[in-house]
Every structure is written in structure tokens, then in C-alpha cells.
C-alpha positions in Angstrom: 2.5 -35.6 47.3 1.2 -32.7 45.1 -1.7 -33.4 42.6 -2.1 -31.6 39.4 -5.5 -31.3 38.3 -4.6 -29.3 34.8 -1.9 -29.8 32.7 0.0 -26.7 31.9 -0.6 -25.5 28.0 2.9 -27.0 26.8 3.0 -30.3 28.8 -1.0 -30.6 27.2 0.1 -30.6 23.6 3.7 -31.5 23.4 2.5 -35.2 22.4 0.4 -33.6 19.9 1.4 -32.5 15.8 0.0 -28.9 17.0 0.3 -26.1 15.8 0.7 -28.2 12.5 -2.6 -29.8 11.5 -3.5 -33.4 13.2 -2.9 -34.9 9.3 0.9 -34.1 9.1 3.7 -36.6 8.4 6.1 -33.7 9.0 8.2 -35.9 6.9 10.6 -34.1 3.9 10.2 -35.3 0.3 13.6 -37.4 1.2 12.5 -38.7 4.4 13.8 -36.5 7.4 11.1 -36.3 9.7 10.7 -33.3 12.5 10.1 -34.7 15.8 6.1 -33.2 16.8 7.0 -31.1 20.0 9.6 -29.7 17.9 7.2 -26.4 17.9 4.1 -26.4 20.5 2.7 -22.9 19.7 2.4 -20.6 16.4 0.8 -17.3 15.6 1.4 -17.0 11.6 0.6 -13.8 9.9 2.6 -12.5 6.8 1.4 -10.2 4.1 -0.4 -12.4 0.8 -1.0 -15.3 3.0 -4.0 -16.1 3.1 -5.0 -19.4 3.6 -3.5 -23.2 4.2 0.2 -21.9 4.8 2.6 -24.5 5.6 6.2 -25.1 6.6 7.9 -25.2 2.9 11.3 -25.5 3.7 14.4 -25.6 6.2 17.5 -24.5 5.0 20.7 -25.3 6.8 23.6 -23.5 6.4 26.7 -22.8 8.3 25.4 -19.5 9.3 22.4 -21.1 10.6 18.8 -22.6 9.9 16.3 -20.9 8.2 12.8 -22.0 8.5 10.5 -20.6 5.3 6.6 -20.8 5.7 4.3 -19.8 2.7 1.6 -20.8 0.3 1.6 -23.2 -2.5 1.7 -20.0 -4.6 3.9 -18.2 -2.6 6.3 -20.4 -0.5 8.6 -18.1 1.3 6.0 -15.7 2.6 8.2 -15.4 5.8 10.9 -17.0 7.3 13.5 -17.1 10.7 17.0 -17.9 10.9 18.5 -19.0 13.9 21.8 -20.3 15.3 21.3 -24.2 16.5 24.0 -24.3 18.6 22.2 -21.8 21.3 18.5 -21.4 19.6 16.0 -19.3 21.3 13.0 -19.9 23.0 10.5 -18.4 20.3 11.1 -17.3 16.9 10.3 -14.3 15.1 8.7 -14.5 11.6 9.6 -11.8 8.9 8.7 -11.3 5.7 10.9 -10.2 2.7 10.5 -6.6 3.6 11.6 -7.6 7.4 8.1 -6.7 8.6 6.5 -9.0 10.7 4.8 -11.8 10.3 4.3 -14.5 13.5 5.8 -15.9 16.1 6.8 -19.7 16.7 7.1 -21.2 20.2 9.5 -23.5 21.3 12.1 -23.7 23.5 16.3 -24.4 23.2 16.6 -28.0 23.3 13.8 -28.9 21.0 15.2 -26.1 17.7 18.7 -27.8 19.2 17.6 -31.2 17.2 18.3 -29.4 14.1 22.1 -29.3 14.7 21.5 -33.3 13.5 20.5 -32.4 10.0 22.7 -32.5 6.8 23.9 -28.9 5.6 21.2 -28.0 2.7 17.8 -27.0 1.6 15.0 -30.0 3.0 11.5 -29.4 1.4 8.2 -30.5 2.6 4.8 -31.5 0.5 1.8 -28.9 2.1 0.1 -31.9 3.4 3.5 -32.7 5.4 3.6 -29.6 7.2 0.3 -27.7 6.8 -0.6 -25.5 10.0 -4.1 -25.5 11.6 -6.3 -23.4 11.0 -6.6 -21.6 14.8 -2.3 -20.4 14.4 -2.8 -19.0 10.6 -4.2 -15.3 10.4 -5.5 -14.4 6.4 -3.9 -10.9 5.6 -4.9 -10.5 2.1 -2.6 -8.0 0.0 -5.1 -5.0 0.0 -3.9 -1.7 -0.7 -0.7 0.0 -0.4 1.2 -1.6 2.6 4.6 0.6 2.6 7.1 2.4 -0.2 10.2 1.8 -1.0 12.7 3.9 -2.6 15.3 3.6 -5.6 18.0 2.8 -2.7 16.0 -0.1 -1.0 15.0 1.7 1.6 11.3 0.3 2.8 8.8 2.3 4.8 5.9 1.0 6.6 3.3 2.1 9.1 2.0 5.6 9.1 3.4 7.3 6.1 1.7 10.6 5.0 2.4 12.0 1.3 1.0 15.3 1.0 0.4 17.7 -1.9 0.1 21.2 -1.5 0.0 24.5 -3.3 -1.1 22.9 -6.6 0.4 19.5 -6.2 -2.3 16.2 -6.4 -0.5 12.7 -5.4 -2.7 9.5 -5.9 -2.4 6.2 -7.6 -2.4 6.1 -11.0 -5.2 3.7 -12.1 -3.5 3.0 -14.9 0.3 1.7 -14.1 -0.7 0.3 -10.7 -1.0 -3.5 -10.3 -1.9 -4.9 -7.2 1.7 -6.3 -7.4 3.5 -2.7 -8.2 1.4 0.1 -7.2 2.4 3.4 -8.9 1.5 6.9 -7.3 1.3 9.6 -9.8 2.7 13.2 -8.6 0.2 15.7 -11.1 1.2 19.4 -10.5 -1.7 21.0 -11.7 -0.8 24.9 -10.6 -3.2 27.4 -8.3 -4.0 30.0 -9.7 -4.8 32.1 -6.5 -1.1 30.8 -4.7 -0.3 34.5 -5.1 -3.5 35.6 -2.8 -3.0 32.6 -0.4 0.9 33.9 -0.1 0.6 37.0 -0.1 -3.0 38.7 1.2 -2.2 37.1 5.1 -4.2 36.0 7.6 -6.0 37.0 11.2 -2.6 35.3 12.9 0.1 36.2 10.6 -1.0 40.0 9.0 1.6 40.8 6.1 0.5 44.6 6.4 -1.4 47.3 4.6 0.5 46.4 1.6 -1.4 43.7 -1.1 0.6 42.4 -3.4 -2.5 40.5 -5.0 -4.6 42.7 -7.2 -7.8 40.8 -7.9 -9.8 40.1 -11.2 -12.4 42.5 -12.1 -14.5 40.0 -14.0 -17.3 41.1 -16.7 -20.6 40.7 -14.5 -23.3 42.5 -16.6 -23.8 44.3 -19.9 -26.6 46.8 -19.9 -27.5 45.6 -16.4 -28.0 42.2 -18.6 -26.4 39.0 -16.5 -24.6 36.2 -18.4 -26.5 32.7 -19.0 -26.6 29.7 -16.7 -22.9 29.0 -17.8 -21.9 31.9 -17.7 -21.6 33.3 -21.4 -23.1 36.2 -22.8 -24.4 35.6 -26.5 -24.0 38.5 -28.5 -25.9 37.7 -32.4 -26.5 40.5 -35.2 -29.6 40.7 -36.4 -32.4 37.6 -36.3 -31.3 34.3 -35.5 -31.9 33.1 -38.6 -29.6 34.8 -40.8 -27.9 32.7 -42.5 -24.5 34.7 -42.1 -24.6 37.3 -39.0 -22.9 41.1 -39.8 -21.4 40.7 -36.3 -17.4 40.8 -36.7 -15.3 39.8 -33.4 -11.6 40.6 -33.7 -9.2 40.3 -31.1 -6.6 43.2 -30.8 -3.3 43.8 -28.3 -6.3 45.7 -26.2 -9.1 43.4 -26.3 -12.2 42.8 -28.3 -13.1 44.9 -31.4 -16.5 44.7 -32.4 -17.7 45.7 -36.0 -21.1 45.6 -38.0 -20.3 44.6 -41.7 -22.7 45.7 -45.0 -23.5 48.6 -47.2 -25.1 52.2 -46.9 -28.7 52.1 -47.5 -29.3 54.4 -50.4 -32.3 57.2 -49.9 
């Protein structure tokens, strides 16, 4: 006669109220209970929950039963629908964005008990249906997790938003909420796009031909450099004259400069 010196994982806690917490009732607020093998292994981890979830609700319906787990603040964090009449072994937990967020182990006769409930929405208190602490995984909302689009569409993972050739994309600090994040397209212009277009490069020559003509900036006047911002001062006379002669005037060619006063009489 074989001897089994260590119970196998589900045979171990099946008489057990785990994964839910060892003070569960697992009792609704109008008296249905769920049997405590009903689930014997959990791994929860949606978006915003992040700590104390519990099983809030089961909703049956005739398309199905849908189990919703959450936070007191937040009670349908995630949730599974499946068919009671030919359950799965393990359930897949999604959030509102279908991203996911857990897995609950079972198998088909025990999600089969919930052909016996009443079409409806059954609610639970958090103490009735709080998890333990090893199957619930904090994942604080940090960040931007994924966009989505005026359609609906929702994208997630690796998404890369790039801004080129005078084009700055970042989130505005202003309009963004950790709820609503808002990222702020600023085209800001370059105003070398014509020499990064058109001078070439070592792998892709354009030719002899530049269609960029650079800048001949003002460096010196009299072999005189500008200041330490760059500015050249130019004053009539001391600097304490209360009203300099200097006259600046700008004309279709540039700068005219002039020297105001009277002839000095011999």
C-alpha cells in the first residue's frame, strides 16, 4: 500500500480559506456563502491596487459570472467572466483596459458551484473576502502606463513618441493629473533644419552643390571682441553725459549711425 509522506500543494490547503485571509466569512451581505476550496491559489496584481484587495462582488448573468476584485476605494480594479456550465481551470484577471492583472486557481467542478446562485450582483464586506497578503502584489499608479486614443484604442508596453526636427513632446506639468496625464506636442522650429537637410553627410554626400549659405556673424570691431554676453557697447562721449550724441537708426540696409550737436565756432 503506497505511503504519502507530503501532501501535494492543493490537497494541503483545500480545507483552508487560502488564498483569502484566515479571518474570512466569505459570506455576502445577504448571506450566500462561497464554499473555502472554491479557489486554492491566487496571484493578484492590477494597476492602483495597492494594498488589502478583496473579492467585492460576483455578478451573475446569463452570459456568465463575473468575479470583480478591488479596493475599498477602487472595487472593480479587475475582474473575470466565465461560463459555469464548462468553467476553466484558472482564471485570468484583467483590468478595465484588458491588461492584466492575476491569475486565480481552481479547477471545473469547484467555479461549477456557481451555476447554484440566483441571477444578480452578490456583494461582499472587505473583511468577508479580503486576500492574504502573500497572493496580493502593490502596483501603485506611477507614471504613464499606456495611451489611448479618441477611438478607444489603448496601447501599452513599449511605446516610443519621438520628436524631431524642432518638435519637443513631454507632459505638460500643468494639465496632467495623476488620473489624466496630458502630453504637450511644442513645435519650437530649428533653425539650422536647412543645413541638417541639406549640407549631407560622410554616408549620404548630396554633392558639390550647398544649398545652405551660412551666417557671417559680427566677431570684432577694430580687432575689439564683444563682452561676456556677447554685445558690443557703443556710448558717445563720457559715461556720464546725461544725454549721449550717439543716434542709432535702423534703415532697409542696416544700422545708420549719426553724431548729433552744433559746429564749434573758431
Amino acid at each position: 500500500m503506497p505511503r504519502y509522506m507530503h501532501e501535494q500543494w492543493r490537497e494541503q490547503h483545500q480545507a483552508s480559506r487560502y488564498p483569502f485571509s484566515d479571518s474570512a466569512s466569505l459570506v455576502t451581505t445577504e448571506g450566500v456563502a462561497i464554499a473555502i476550496d472554491t479557489l486554492l491559489d491566487a496571484q493578484i496584481y492590477p494597476i492602483g491596487g495597492t494594498s488589502r484587495m478583496y473579492l467585492s462582488s460576483v455578478v451573475v448573468g446569463s452570459a456568465g459570472v463575473t468575479l470583480y476584485i478591488g479596493t475599498v476605494a477602487a472595487p472593480a480594479l479587475c475582474s473575470t467572466t466565465f461560463d459555469p456550465l464548462s468553467p476553466p481551470d484558472n482564471l485570468r484577471l484583467e483590468d478595465s483596459y484588458g491588461r492584466a492583472a492575476g491569475i486565480l486557481i481552481s479547477e471545473t467542478l469547484r467555479l461549477a458551484r456557481f451555476q447554484a446562485w440566483a441571477v444578480g450582483t452578490h456583494t461582499f464586506e472587505r473583511s468577508s473576502t479580503e486576500f492574504a497578503a502573500a497572493v496580493c502584489v502593490p502596483t501603485p499608479e506611477i507614471g504613464i502606463r499606456g495611451l489611448v486614443t479618441e477611438a478607444g484604442d489603448l496601447f501599452t508596453g513599449d511605446i516610443w513618441i519621438l520628436g524631431e526636427d524642432g518638435v519637443v513632446v513631454r507632459e505638460d506639468p500643468v494639465e496632467s493629473t495623476p488620473e489624466a496625464p496630458v502630453i504637450r506636442v511644442d513645435v519650437v522650429g530649428d533653425p539650422l533644419f536647412r543645413r541638417a537637410l541639406c549640407q549631407g553627410t560622410a554616408e549620404s554626400p548630396i554633392g558639390a552643390v550647398e544649398l545652405f549659405e551660412a551666417v557671417n556673424y559680427l566677431q570684432t570691431i577694430n580687432n575689439m571682441p564683444p563682452d561676456a554676453f556677447g554685445d558690443f557697447k557703443i556710448t558717445g562721449g563720457s559715461n556720464e553725459a546725461v544725454d549721449s550724441i550717439l543716434r542709432v537708426y535702423p534703415t532697409p540696409d542696416g544700422l545708420r549711425f549719426e553724431a548729433v550737436g552744433q559746429k564749434t565756432i573758431a
